[in-house]
BAKE-482557 format. One record per residue (C-alpha): residue in three letters; x negated, y negated, z negated. Coordinates in steps of 0.02 Angstrom, whole numbers, padded with zeros to 5 digits, always signed. Layout:
N
ALAXYZ...
***
This chain:
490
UNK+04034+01271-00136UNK+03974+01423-00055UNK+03952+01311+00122UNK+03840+01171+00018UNK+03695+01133+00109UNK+03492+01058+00032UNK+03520+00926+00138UNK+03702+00869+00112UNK+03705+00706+00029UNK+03876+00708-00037UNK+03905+00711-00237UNK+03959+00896-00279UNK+04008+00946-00455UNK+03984+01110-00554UNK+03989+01190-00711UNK+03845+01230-00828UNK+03801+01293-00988UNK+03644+01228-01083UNK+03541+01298-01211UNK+03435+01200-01315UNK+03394+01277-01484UNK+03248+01158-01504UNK+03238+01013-01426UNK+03028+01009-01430UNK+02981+01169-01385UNK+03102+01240-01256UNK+03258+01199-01132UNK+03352+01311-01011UNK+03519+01286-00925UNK+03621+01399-00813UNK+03763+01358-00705UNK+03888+01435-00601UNK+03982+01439-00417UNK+03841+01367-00360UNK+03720+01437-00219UNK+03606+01396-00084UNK+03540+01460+00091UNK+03382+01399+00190UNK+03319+01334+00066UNK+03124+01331-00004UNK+03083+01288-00172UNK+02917+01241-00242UNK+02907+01258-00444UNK+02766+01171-00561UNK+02707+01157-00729UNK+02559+01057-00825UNK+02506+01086-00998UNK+02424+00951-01094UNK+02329+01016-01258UNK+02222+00921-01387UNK+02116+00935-01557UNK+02085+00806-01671UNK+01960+00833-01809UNK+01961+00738-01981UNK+01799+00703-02046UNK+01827+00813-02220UNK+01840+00956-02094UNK+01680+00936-02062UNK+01531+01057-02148UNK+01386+00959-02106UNK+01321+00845-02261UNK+01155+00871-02210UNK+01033+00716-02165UNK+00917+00717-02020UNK+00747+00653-02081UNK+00649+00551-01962UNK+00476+00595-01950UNK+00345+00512-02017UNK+00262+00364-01900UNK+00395+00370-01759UNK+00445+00213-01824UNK+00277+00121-01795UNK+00247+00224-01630UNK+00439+00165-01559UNK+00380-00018-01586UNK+00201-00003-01510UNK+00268+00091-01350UNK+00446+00029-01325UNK+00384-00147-01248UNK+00283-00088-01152UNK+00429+00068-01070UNK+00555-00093-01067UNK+00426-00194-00979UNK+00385-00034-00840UNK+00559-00010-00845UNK+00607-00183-00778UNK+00478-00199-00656UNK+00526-00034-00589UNK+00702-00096-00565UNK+00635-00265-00481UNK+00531-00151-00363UNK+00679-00028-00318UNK+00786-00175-00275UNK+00649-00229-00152UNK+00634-00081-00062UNK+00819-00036-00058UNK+00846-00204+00029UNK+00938-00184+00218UNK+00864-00360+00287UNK+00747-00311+00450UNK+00627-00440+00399UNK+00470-00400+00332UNK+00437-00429+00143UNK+00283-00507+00096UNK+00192-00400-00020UNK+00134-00504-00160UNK-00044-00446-00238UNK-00078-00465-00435UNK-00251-00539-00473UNK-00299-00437-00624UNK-00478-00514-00665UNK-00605-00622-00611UNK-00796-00597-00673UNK-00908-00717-00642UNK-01063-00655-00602UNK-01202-00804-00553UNK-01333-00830-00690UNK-01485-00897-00585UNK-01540-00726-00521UNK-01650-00767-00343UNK-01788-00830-00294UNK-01815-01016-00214UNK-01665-01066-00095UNK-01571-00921-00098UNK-01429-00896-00211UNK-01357-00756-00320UNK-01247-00648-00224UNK-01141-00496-00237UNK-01211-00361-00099UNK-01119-00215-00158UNK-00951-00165-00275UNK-00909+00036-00293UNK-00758+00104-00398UNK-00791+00268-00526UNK-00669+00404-00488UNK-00565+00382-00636UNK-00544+00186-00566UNK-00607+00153-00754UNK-00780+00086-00710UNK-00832-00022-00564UNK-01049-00068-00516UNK-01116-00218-00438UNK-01252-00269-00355UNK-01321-00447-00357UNK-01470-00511-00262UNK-01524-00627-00125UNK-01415-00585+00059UNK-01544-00648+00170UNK-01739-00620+00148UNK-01894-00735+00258UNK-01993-00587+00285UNK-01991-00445+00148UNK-01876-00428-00027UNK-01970-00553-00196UNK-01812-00519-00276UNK-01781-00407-00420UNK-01631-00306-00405UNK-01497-00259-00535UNK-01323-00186-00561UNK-01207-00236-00678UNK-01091-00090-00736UNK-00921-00126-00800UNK-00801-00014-00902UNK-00610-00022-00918UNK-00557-00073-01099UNK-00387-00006-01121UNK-00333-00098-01258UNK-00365-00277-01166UNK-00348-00199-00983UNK-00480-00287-00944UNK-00664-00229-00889UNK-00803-00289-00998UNK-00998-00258-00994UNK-01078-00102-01009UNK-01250-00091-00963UNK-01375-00158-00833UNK-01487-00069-00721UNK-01634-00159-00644UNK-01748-00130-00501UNK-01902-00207-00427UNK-01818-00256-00258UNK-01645-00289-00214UNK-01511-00144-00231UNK-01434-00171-00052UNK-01321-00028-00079UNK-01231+00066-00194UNK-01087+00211-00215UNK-01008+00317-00354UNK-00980+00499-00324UNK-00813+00497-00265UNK-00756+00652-00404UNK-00922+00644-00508UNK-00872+00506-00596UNK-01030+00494-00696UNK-01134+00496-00537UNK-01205+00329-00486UNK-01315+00312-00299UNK-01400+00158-00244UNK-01530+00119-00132UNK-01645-00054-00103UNK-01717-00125+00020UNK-01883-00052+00014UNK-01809+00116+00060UNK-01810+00183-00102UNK-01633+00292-00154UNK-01581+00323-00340UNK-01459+00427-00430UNK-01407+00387-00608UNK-01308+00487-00740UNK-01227+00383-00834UNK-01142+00517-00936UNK-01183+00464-01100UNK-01125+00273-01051UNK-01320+00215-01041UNK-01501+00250-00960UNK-01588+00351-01049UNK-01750+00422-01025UNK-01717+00559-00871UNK-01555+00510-00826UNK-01619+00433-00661UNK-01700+00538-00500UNK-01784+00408-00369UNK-01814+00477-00190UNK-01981+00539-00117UNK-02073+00384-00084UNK-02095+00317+00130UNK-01907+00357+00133UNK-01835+00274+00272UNK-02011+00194+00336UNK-02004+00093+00172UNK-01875-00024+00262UNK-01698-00065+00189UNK-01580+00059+00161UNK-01400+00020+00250UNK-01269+00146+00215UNK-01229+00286+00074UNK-01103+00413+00086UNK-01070+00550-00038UNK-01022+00721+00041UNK-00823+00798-00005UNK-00852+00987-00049UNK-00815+01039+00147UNK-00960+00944+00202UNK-01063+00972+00047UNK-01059+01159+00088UNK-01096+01163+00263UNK-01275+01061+00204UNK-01303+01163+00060UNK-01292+01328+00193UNK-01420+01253+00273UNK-01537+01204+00147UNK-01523+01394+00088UNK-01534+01482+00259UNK-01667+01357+00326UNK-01779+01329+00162UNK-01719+01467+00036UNK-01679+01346-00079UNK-01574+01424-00200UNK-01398+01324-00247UNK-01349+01272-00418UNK-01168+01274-00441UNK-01188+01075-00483UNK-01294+01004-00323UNK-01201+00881-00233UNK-01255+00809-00058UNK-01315+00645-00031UNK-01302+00540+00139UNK-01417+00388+00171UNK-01473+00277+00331UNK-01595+00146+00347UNK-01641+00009+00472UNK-01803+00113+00560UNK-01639+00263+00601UNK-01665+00391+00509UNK-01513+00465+00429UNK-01563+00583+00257UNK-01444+00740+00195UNK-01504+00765+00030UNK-01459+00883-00124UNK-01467+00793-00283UNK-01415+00886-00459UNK-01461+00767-00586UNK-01439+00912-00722UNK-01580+01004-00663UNK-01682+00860-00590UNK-01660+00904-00415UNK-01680+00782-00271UNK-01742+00859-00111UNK-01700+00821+00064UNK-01614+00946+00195UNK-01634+00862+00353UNK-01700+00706+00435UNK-01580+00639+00581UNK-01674+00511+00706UNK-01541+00436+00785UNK-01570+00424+00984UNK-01759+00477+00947UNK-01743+00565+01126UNK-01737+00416+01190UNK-01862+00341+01087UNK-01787+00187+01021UNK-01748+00199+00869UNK-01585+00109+00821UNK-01573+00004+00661UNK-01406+00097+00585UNK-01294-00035+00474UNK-01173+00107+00445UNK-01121+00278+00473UNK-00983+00414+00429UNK-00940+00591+00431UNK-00765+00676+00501UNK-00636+00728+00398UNK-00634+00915+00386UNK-00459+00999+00356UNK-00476+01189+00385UNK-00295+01196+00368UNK-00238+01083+00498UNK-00115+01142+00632UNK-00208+01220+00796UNK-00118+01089+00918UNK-00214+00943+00795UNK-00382+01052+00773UNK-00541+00936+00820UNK-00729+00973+00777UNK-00773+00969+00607UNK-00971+00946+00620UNK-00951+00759+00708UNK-00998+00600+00656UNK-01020+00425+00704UNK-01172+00300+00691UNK-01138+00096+00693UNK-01314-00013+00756UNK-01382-00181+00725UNK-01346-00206+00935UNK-01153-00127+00953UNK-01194+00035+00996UNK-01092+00179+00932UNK-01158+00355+00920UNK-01085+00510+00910UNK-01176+00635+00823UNK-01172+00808+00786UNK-01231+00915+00616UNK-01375+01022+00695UNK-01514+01105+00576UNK-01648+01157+00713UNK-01804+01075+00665UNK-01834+00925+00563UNK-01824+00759+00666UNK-01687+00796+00784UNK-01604+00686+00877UNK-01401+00710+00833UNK-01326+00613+00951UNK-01218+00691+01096UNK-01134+00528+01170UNK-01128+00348+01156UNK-00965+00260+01149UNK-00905+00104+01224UNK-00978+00007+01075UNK-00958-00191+01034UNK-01045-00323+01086UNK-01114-00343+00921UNK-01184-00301+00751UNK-01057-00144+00688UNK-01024-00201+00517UNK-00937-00043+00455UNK-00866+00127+00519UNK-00732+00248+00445UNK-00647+00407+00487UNK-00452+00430+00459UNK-00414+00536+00333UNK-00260+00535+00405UNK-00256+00578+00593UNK-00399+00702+00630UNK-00556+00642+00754UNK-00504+00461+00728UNK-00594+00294+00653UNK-00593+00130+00647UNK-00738+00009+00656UNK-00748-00180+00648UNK-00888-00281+00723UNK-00980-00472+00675UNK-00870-00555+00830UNK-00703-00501+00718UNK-00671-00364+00845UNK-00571-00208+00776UNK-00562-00057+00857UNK-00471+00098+00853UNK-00588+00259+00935UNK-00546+00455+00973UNK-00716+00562+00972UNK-00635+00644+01121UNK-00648+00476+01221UNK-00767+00396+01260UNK-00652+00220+01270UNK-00577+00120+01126UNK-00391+00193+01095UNK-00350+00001+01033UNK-00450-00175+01017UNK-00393-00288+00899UNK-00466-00444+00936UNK-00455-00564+00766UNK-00435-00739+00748UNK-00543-00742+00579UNK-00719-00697+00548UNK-00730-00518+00439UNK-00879-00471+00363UNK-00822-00293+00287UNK-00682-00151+00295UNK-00596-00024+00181UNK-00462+00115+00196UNK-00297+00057+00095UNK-00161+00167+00125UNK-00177+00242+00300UNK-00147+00150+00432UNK-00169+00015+00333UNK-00351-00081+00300UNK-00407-00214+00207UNK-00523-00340+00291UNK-00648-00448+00192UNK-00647-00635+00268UNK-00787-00769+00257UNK-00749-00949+00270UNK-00564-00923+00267UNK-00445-01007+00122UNK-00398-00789+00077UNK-00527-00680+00019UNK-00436-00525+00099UNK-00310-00470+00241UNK-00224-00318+00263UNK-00195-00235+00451UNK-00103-00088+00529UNK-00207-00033+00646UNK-00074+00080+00730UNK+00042-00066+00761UNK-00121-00207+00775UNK-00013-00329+00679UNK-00032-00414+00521UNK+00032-00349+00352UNK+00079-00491+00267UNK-00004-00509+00073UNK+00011-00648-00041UNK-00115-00682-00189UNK-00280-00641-00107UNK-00344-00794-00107UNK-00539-00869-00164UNK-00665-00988-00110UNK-00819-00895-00066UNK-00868-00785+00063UNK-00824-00592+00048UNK-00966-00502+00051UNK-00902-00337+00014UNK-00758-00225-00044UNK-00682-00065-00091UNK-00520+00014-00140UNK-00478+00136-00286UNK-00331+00239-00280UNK-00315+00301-00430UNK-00145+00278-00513UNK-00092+00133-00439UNK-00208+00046-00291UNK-00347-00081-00333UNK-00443-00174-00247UNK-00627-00231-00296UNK-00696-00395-00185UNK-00871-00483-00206UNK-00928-00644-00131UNK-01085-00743-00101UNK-01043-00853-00251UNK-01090-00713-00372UNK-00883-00670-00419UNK-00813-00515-00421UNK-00595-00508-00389UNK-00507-00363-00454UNK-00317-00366-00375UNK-00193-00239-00397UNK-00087-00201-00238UNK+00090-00132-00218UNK+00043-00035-00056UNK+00229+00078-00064UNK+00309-00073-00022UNK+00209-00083+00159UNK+00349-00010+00270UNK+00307+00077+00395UNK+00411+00130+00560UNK+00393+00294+00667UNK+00282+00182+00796UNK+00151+00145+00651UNK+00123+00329+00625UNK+00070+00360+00796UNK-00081+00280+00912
***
């Protein structure tokens, strides 16, 4: 046996002894004339252990109380999780889909509000010439009056403010503002969310506090009067705190104003182009102006402005995407397109520094990119869009649309949303990286847009008037607008 090999497949026989005192706990054996050469071995064992627990073994007879009213707050907020729940699923299986084609992005119409009650004066009908969004996205204003005047405004203005009631989602009535001419333009502070600016059309600009949720007695502050020549005022902007400072430096080193820790700056522009800076703090009744722009006044012609805006300043941007922070851009009546610069030399100075290829028509709206620094869009009355660096004097892109727009918002950069007139939708949504179409289902109406604007707060909504006196409030999915490497980049 000595010669027996692992591998030898012939039947051997030896002795053994075996041991086996308990058959469930242990087993041995031993045997003899047996042995082995060359041979590895490998050995292995498992253990398998368990506990099982009777329930008198347990100590714990004690009864967890719920607590008072979770019973009733379970059944009012439990719908409504299943519900966010189930929509969130439905949206995750959207975006997680691996087809190349493009989705189309379907937008919820969340109220209409009707709006035409006979306001105007002989032919012309009730319209809606401006909608802003409060910070908070809880409150929306409107203006209604008369588009198109013979000669001079025999309208009287008013705004119709709206507030958010959470228990109906729905936004109902709050209070009315009136004015002796037509409120052509109007803007909430865009973090002030009790801050309310408008202007009319006899040049005249007002700032309300609506804290208290009504006008009382010193909660409005009107311009100095012969603002703007007493002509229309076109545009509004509210400084961010970047640009706010740089103005209120200026008001302090050229005036000695002092600065409350409250005063806000104020931008307006009116059709004989002039362009005001001034500080408002409607807690301390202040309402002064820092500087007086006339646009291309060195040339003297004065343009009439329809729009203007101010660069985004981001002090922390990276040196290789540093551009001028004290730029900005001026839309006219005739095309033109003026770049301007912040200068605080005398009162009266002319701004501007270059004129851009412009369009061949009126500039309905201008906007910087909050997104790609010294870059803006602006869209013109022959349905021209176009894309513009303030380093070139050239469009970067022209978009060259087959429907007539009237006015333009930021949605979710590089997206905007276009207002349409005389089209079967009221809105339509374009990349202007790409130039193509972002398809969106559910904006649809009958009258013409007139204007519009976007709140981001929470989710994205979108506030549209028209010329028929209605007001559409849409809620769009914008995180399901996909976006490839070559939309991020111009």
């Amino acid at each position: 046996m000595s010669d027996l090999s692992g591998y030898d497949s012939e039947a051997v026989g030896f002795d053994c002894i075996t041991q086996d005192p308990r058959s469930l706990a242990s087993s041995s054996a031993q045997t003899t004339e047996f042995s082995e050469q060359g041979v590895a071995s490998q050995t292995s064992m498992s253990k398998d252990k368990g506990c099982m627990i009777q329930p008198e073994d347990g100590g714990t007879n004690e009864i967890s109380e719920i607590p008072s009213g979770l019973n009733e707050f379970l059944r009012r907020v439990a719908p409504a999780m299943m519900e966010q729940l189930e929509q969130n699923d439905r949206e995750f299986i959207n975006e997680s889909s691996d087809s190349d084609e493009e989705d189309v992005i379907v937008a919820k119409l969340l109220q209409e509000i009707k709006l035409k009650h006979g306001l105007g004066c002989g032919d012309h009908d009730t319209s809606i010439l401006g909608v802003t969004w409060s910070s908070a996205g809880n409150s929306i204003a409107v203006s209604i009056g008369a588009m198109q005047h013979e000669t001079w405004c025999q309208n009287s203005g008013l705004i119709k403010v709206f507030m958010l009631k959470r228990s109906e989602e729905r936004f109902v009535q709050a209070m009315d503002v009136t004015e002796k001419d037509c409120v052509s333009v109007l803007k909430y502070h865009p973090t002030v969310a009790a801050l309310l600016a408008y202007g009319t059309t006899s040049g005249e600009i007002v700032l309300c506090n609506l804290r208290n949720g009504s006008l009382d007695e010193g909660t409005q502050l009107a311009s100095p009067a012969g603002c703007h020549g007493s002509r229309r005022v076109s545009a509004l902007r509210w400084a961010d705190a970047p640009l706010a400072n740089i103005f209120l430096m200026m008001q302090i080193t050229g005036k000695g104003k002092r600065r409350g820790a409250a005063d806000q700056v104020l931008f307006s522009a009116g059709c004989d182009g002039t362009l005001n800076a001034w500080q408002v703090n409607a807690d301390q009744k202040v309402f002064e102006n820092i500087v007086c722009y006339h646009i291309n006044g060195d040339q003297k012609l004065a343009p009439d402005i329809t729009c203007f805006d101010f660069i985004v300043i981001y002090p922390l941007r990276p040196t290789d995407e540093k551009v001028p922070d004290d730029v900005f851009v001026v839309g006219t009546k005739t095309g033109k397109l003026f770049l301007c610069k912040i200068k605080a030399e005398v009162e009266g100075v002319d701004p501007v520094y270059d004129v851009l290829e412009g369009h061949g028509t009126c500039v309905l709206d201008v906007a910087f990119s909050y997104q790609r620094p010294g870059i803006f869009v602006s869209i013109s009355m022959d349905s021209e869009l176009r894309v513009y660096d303030i380093n070139q004097g050239s469009p970067l892109k022209i978009l060259c649309l087959d429907i007539p727009i009237s006015c333009m918002s930021w949605l979710s950069p590089p997206c905007v949303v276009l207002g349409l007139s005389g089209c079967e939708e009221s809105l339509r949504v374009y990349n202007v990286n790409s130039g193509r179409f972002v398809p969106v289902t559910g904006m649809n109406g009958c009258g013409d847009v007139t204007c519009v604007s976007v709140n981001q707060f929470g989710s994205c909504r979108v506030a549209a008037g028209d010329s028929d006196g209605n007001v559409k409030i849409w809620e769009l999915p914008t995180r399901h607008i996909k976006l490839s490497d070559d939309d991020l980049d111009f």
